[in-house]
N, CA, C and O of each residue as an XYZ file, in Angstrom:
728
protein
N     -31.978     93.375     86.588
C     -31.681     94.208     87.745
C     -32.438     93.690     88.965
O     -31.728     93.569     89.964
N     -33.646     93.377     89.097
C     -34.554     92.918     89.577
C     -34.190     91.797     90.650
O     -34.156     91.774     91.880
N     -33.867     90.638     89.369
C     -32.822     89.248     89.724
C     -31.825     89.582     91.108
O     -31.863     89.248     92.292
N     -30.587     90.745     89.948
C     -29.343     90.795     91.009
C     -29.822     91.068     92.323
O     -29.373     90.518     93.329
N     -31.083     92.240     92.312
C     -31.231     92.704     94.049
C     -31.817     91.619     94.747
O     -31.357     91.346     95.855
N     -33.156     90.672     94.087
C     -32.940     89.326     95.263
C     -32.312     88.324     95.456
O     -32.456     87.559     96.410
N     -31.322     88.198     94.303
C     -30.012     87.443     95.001
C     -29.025     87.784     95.794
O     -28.419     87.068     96.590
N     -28.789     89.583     95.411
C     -28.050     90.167     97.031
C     -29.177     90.613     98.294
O     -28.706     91.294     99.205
N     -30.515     90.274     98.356
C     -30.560     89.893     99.874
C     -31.248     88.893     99.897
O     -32.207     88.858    100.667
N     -30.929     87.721     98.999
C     -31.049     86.406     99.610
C     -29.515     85.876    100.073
O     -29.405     84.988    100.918
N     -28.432     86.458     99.487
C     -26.808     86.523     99.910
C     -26.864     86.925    101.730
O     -26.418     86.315    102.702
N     -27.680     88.312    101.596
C     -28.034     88.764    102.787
C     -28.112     88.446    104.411
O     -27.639     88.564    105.541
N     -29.459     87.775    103.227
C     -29.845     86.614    104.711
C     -29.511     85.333    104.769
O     -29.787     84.706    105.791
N     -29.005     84.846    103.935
C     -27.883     83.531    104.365
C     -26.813     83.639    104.825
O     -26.308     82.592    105.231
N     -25.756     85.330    105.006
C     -24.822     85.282    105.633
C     -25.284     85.493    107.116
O     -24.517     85.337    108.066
N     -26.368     85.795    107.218
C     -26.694     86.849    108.679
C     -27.264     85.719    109.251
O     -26.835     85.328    110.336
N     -28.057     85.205    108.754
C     -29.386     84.398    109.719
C     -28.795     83.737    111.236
O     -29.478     83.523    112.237
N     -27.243     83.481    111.057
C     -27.343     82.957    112.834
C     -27.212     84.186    113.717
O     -27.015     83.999    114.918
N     -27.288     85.241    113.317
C     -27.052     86.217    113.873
C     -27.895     87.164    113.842
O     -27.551     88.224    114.365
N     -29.124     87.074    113.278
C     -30.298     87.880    112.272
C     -30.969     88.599    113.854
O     -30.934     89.829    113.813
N     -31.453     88.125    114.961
C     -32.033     88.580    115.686
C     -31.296     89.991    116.178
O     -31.937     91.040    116.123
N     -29.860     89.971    116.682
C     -29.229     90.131    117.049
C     -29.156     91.578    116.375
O     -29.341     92.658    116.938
N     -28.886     91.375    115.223
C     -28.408     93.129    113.678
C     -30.044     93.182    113.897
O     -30.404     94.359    113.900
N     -30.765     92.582    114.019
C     -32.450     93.117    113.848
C     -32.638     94.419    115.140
O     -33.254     95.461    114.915
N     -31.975     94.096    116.489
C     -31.541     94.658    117.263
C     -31.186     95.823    117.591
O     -31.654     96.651    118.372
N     -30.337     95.808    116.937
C     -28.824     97.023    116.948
C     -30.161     97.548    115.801
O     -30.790     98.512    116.236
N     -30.518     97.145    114.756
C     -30.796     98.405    113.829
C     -31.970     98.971    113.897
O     -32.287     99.981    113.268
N     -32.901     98.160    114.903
C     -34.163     98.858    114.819
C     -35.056     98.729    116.378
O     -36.259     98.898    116.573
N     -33.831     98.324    117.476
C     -34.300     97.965    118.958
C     -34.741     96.654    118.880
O     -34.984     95.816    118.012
N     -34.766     96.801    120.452
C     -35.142     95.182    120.757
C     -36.928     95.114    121.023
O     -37.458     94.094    121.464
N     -37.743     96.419    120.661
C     -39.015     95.864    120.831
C     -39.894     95.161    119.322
O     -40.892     94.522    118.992
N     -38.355     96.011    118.641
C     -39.331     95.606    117.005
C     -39.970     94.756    116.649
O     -40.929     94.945    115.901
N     -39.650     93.693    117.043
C     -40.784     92.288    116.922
C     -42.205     92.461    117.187
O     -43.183     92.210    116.483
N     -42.063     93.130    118.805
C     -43.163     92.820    119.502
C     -43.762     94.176    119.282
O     -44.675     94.280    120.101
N     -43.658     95.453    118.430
C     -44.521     96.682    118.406
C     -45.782     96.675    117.448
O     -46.862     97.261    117.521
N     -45.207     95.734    116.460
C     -46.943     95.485    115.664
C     -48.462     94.757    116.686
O     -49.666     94.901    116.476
N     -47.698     93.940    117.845
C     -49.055     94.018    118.551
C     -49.709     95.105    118.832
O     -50.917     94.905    118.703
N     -49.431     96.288    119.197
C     -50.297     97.608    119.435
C     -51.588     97.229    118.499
O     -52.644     96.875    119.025
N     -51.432     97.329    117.033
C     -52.006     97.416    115.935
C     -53.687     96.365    116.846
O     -54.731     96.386    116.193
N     -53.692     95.832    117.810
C     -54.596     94.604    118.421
C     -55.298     95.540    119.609
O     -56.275     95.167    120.258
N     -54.669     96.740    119.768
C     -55.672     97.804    120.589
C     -56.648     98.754    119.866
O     -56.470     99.411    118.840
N     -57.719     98.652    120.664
C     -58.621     99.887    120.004
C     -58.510    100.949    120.219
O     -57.769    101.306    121.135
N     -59.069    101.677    119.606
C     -58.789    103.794    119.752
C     -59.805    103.713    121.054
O     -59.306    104.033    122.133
N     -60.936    103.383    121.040
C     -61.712    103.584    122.591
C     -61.358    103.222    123.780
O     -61.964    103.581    124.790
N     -59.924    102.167    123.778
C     -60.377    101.607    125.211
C     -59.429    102.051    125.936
O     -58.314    102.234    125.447
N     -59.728    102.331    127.376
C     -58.758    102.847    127.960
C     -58.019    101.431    128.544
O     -58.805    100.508    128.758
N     -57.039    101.254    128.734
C     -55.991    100.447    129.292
C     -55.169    100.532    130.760
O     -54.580    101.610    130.682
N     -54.915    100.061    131.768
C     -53.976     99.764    132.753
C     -52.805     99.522    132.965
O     -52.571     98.359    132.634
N     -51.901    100.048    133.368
C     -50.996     99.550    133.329
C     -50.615     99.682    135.198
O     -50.556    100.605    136.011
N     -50.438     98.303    135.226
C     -50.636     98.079    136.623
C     -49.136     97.862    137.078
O     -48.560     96.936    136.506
N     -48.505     98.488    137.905
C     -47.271     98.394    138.350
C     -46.281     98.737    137.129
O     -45.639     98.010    136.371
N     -46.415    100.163    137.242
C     -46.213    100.563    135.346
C     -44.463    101.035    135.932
O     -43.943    101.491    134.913
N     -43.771    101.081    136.693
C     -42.685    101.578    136.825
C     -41.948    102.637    136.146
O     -41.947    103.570    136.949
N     -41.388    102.952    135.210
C     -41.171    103.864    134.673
C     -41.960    104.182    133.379
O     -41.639    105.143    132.679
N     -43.013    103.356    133.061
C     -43.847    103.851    132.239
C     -43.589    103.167    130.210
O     -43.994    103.566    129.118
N     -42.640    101.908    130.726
C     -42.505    101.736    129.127
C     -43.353    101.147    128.177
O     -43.189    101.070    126.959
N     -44.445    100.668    128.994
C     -45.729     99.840    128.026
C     -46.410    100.997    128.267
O     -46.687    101.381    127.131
N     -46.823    101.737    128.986
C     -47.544    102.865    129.104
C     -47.497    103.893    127.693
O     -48.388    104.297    126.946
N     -46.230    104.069    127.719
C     -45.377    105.323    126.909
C     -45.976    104.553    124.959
O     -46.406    105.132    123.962
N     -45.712    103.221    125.227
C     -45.841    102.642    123.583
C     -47.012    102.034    123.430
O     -46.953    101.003    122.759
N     -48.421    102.442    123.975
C     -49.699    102.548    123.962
C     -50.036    103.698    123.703
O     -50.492    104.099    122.632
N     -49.890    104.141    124.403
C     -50.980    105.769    124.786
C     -51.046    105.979    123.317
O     -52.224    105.824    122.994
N     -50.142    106.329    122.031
C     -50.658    106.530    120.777
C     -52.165    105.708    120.184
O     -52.884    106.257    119.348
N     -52.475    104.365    120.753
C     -53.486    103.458    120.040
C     -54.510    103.583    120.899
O     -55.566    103.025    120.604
N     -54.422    104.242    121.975
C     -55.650    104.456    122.789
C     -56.576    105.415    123.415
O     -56.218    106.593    123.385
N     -57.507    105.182    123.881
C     -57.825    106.761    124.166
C     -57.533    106.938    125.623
O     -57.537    108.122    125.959
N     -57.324    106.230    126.415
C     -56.654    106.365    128.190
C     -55.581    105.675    128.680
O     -56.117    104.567    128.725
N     -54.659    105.522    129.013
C     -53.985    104.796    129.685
C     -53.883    105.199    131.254
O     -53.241    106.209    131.542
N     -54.418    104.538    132.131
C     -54.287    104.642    133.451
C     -52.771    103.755    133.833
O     -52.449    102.651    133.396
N     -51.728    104.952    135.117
C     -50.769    103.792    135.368
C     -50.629    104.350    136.944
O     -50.542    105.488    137.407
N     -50.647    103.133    137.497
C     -50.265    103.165    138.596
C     -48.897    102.331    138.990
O     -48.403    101.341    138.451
N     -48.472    103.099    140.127
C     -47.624    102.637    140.759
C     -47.278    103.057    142.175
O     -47.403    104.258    142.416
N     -46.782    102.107    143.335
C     -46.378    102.825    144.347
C     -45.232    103.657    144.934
O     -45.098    103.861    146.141
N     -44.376    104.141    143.930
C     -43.290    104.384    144.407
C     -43.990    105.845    144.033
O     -45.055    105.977    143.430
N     -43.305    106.703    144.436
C     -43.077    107.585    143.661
C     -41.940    108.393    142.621
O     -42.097    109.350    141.863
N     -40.635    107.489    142.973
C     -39.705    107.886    141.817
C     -39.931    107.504    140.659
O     -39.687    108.221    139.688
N     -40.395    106.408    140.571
C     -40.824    106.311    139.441
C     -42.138    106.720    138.605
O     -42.218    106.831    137.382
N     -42.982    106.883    139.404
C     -43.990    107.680    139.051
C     -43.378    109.141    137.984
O     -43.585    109.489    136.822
N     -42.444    109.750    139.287
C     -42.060    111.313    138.494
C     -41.568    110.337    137.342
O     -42.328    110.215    136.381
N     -40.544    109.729    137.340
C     -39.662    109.349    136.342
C     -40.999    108.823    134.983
O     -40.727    109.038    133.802
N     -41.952    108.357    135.253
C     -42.935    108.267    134.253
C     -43.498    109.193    133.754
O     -43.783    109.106    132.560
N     -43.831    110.335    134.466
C     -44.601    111.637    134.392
C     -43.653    112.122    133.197
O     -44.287    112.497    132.210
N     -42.327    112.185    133.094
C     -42.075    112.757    132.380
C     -41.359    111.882    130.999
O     -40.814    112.370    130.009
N     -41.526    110.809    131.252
C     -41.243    110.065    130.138
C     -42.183    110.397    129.418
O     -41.912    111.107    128.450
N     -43.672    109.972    129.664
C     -44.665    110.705    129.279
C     -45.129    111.955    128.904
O     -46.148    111.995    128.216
N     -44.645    112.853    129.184
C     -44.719    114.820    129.250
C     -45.612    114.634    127.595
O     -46.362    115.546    127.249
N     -45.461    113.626    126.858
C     -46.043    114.127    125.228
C     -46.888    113.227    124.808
O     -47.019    112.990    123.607
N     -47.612    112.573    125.801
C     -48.847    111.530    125.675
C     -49.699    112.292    126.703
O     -49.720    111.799    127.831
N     -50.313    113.269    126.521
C     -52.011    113.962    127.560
C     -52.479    112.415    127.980
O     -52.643    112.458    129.199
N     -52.726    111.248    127.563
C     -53.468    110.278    127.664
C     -52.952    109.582    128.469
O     -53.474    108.484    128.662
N     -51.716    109.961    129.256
C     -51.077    109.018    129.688
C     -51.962    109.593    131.628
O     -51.576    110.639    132.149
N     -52.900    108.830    132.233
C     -53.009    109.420    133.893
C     -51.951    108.400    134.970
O     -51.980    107.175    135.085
N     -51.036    109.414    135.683
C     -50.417    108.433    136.359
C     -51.447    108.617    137.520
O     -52.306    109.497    137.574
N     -51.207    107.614    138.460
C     -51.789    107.664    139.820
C     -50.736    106.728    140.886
O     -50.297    105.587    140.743
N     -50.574    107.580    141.829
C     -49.969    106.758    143.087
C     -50.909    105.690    143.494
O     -52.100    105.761    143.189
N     -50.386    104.638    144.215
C     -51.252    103.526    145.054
C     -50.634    102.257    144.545
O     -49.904    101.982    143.592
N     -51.473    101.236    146.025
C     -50.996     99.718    145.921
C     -51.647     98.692    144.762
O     -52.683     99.037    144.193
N     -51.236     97.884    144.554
C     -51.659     97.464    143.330
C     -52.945     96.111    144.291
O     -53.814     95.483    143.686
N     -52.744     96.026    145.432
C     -53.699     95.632    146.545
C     -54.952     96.221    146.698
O     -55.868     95.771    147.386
N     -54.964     97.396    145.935
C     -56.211     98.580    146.109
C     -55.972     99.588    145.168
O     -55.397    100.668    145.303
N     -56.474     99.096    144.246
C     -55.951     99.970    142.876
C     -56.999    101.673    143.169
O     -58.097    101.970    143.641
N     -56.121    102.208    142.706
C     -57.005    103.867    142.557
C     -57.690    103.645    141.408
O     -57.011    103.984    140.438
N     -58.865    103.171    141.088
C     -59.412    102.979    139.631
C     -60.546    102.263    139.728
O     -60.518    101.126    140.199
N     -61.941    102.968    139.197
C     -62.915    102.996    139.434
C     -63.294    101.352    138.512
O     -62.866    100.911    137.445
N     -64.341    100.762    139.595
C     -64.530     99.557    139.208
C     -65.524     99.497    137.670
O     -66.353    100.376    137.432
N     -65.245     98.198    136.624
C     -65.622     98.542    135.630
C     -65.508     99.329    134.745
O     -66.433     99.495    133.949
N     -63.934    100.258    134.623
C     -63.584    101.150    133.917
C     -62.124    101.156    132.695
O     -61.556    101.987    131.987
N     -62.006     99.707    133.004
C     -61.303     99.414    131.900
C     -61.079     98.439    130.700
O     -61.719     97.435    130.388
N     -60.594     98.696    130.441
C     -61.117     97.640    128.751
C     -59.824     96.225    128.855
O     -60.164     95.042    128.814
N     -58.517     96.640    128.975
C     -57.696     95.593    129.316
C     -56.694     96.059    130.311
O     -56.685     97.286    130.406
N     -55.931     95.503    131.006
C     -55.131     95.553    132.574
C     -53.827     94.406    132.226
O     -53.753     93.183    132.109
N     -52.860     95.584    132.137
C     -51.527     94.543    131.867
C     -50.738     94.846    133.389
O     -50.616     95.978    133.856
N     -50.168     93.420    134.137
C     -49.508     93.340    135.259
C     -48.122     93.064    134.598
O     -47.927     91.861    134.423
N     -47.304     93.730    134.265
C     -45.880     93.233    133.454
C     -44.890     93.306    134.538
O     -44.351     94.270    135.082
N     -44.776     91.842    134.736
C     -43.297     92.233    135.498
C     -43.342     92.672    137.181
O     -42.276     92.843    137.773
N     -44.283     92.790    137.687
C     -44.880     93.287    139.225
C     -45.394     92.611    139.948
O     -45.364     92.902    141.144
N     -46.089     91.400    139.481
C     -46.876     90.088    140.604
C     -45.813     89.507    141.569
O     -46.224     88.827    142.509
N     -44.362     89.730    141.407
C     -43.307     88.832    142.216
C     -43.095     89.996    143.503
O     -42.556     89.716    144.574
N     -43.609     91.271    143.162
C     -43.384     92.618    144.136
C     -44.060     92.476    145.086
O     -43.372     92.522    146.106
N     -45.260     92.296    145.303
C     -46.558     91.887    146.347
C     -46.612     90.261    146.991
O     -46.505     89.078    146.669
N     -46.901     91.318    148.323
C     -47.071     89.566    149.419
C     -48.317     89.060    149.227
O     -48.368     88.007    149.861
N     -49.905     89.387    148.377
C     -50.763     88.353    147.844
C     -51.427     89.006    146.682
O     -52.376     89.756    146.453
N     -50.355     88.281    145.973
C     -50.447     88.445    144.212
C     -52.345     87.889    144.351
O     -53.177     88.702    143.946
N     -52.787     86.681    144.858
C     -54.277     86.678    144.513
C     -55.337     87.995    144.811
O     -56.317     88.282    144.123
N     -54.805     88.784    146.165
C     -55.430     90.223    145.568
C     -55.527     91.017    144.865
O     -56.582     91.586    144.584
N     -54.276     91.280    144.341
C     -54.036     92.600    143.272
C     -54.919     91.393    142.178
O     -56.076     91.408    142.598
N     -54.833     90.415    141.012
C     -55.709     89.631    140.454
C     -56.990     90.154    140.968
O     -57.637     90.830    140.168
N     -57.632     89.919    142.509
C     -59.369     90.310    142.280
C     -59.264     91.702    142.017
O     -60.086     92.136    141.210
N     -58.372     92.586    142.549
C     -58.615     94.239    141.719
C     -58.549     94.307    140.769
O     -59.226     95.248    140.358
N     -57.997     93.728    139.937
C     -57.546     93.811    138.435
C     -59.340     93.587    137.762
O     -60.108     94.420    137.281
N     -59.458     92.485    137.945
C     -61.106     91.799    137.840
C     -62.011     92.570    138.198
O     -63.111     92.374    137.682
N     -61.874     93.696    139.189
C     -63.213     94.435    140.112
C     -62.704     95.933    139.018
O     -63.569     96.782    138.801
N     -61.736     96.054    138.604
C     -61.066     97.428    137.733
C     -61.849     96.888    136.543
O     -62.831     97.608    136.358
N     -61.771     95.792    135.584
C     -62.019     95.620    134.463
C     -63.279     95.720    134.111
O     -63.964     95.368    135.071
N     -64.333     96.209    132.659
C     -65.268     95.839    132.161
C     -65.851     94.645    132.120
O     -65.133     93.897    132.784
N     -66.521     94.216    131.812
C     -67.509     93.090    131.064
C     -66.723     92.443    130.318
O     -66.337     93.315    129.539
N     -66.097     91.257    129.957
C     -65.381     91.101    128.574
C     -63.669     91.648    128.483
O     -62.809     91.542    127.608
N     -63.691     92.205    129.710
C     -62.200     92.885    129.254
C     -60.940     92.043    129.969
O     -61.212     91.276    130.893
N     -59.832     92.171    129.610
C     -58.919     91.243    129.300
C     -57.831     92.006    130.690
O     -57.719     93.178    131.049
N     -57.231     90.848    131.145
C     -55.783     90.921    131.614
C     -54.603     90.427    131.291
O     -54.828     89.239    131.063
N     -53.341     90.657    131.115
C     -52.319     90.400    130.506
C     -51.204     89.912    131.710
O     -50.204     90.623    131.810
N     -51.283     89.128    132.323
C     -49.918     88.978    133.082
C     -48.659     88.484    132.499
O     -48.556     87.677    131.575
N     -47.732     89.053    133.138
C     -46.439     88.731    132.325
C     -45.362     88.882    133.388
O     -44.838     89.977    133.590
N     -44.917     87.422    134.299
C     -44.285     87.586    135.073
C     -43.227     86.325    134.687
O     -43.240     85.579    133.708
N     -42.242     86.385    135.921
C     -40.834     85.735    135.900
C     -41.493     83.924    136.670
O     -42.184     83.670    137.657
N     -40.965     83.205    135.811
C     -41.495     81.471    136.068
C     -40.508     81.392    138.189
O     -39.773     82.134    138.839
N     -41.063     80.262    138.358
C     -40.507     79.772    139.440
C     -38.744     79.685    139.220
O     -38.226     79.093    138.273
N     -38.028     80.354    140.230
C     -36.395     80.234    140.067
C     -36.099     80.066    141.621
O     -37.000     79.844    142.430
N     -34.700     80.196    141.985
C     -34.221     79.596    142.978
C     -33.277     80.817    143.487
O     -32.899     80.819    144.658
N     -32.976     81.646    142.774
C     -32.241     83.368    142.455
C     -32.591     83.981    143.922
O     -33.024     85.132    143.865
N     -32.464     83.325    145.451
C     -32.923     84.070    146.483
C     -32.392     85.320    146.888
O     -32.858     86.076    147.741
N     -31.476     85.452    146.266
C     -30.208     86.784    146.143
C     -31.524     88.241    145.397
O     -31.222     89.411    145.629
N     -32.619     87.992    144.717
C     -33.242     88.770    144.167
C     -34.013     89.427    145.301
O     -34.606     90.494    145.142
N     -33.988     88.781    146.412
C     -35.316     89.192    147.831
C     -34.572     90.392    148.029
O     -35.101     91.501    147.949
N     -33.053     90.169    148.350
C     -31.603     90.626    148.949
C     -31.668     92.256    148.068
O     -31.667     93.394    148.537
N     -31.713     91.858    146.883
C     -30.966     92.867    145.503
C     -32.117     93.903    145.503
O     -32.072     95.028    145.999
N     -33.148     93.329    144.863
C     -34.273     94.028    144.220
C     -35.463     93.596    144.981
O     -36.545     93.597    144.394
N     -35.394     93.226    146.216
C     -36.898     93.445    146.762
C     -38.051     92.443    146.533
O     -39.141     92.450    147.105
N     -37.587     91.532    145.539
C     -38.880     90.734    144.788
C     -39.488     89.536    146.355
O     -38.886     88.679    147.001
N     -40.414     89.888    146.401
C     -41.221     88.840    147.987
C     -41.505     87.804    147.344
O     -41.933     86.945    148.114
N     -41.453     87.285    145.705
C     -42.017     85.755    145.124
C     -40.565     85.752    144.787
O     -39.832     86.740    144.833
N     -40.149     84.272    144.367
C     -39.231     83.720    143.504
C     -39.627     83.157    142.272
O     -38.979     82.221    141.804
N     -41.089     83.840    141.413
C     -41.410     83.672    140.283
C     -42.801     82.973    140.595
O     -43.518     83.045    141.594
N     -42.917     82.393    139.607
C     -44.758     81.634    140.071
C     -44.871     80.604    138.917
O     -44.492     81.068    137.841
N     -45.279     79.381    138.878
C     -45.619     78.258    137.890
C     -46.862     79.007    137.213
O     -47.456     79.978    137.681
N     -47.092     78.428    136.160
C     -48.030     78.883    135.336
C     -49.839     78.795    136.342
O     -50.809     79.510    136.594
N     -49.234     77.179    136.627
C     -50.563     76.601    137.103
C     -50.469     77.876    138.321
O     -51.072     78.859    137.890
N     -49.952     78.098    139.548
C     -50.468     78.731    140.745
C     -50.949     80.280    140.036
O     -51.931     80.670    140.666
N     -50.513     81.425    138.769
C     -50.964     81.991    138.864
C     -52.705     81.607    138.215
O     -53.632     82.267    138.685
N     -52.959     80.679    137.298
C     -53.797     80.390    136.937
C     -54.727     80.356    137.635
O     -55.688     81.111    137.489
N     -54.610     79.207    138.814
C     -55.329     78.976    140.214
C     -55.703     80.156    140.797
O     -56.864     80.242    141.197
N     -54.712     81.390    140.970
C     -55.822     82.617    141.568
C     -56.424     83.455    140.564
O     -57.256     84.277    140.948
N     -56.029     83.353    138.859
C     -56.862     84.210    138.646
C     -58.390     83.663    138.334
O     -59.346     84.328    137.935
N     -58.323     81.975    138.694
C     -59.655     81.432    138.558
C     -60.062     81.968    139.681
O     -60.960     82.794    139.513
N     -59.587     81.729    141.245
C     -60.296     82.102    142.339
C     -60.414     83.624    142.492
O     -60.816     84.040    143.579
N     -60.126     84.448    141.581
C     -60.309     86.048    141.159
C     -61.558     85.858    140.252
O     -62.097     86.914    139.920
N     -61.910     85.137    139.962
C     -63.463     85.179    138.944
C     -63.216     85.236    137.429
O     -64.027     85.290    136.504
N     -61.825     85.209    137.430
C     -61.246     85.156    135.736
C     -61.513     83.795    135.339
O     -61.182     82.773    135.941
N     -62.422     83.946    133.791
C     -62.510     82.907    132.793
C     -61.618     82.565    132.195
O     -60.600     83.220    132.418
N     -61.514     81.624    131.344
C     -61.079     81.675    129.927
C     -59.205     82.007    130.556
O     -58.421     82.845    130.111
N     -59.034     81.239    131.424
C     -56.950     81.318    132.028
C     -56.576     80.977    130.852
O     -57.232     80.241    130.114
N     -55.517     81.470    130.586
C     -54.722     80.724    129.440
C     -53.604     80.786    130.113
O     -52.572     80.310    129.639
């Protein structure tokens, strides 16, 4: 019996595999891959979420942590976070520029910029706030869109960068006082 069931899902996954990401998808979302990183946060530290927009790294933290601070400047999306949030207490939104973060210096453990460095006219500031926000030891996460040519995005959605090479964000978060660039 044993046999038959791993030969029907080794059948399984030899019919699926060019397509495996895809049904991984549909049956269990598209973050499933990436939700066992949480498991790499501690219960003490409070976290950032810097240009948190509607709140979706915010929302799939707050369980592993004990704070999540999120800022953002809009305010629709703020409400629109507030209540994505309504069932995480841990979740503090705060209005403000990501140029002058509302967030007391030395008060956070790690600071994720996802997706927001292309929004601001000097991405090397929001970087030294991020650095003047963080602890001793504590970490930033950037996660932005590479250099493109897409000038229709200034037009559409507002974006003031057309992405950034690895090396130029590197270059300011060295001249931000950040070690250890990767």
């Amino acid at each position: 019996v044993l046999e038959r069931r791993r030969e029907r899902s080794g059948a399984f996954f030899s019919d699926v595999a060019g397509n495996w990401d895809a049904h991984r998808e549909e049956m269990f979302g598209e973050t499933a891959a990436l939700l066992p990183f949480v498991a790499l946060l501690e219960r003490d530290w409070v976290i950032a979420d810097l240009g948190a927009g509607t709140g979706a790294l915010a929302t799939r933290a707050a369980p592993f942590v004990q704070q999540v601070i999120v800022v953002d400047g809009s305010v629709a999306m703020l409400e629109s976070l507030v209540t994505r949030a309504a069932d995480h207490a841990n979740v503090e939104a705060r209005r403000g520029e990501l140029e002058a973060l509302p967030i007391e210096t030395s008060s956070v453990d790690v600071a994720f910029l996802v997706l927001a460095l292309h929004y601001v006219v000097e991405p090397w500031t929001v970087l030294g706030e991020a650095y003047r926000v963080l602890k001793h030891g504590g970490r930033l996460i950037v996660v932005d869109m590479r250099e493109h040519d897409r000038e229709e995005y200034r037009a559409d959605m507002g974006h003031v960068w057309l992405g950034f090479s690895p090396a130029q964000v590197a270059s300011w978060a060295r001249r931000a006082s950040f070690g250890n660039v990767v």
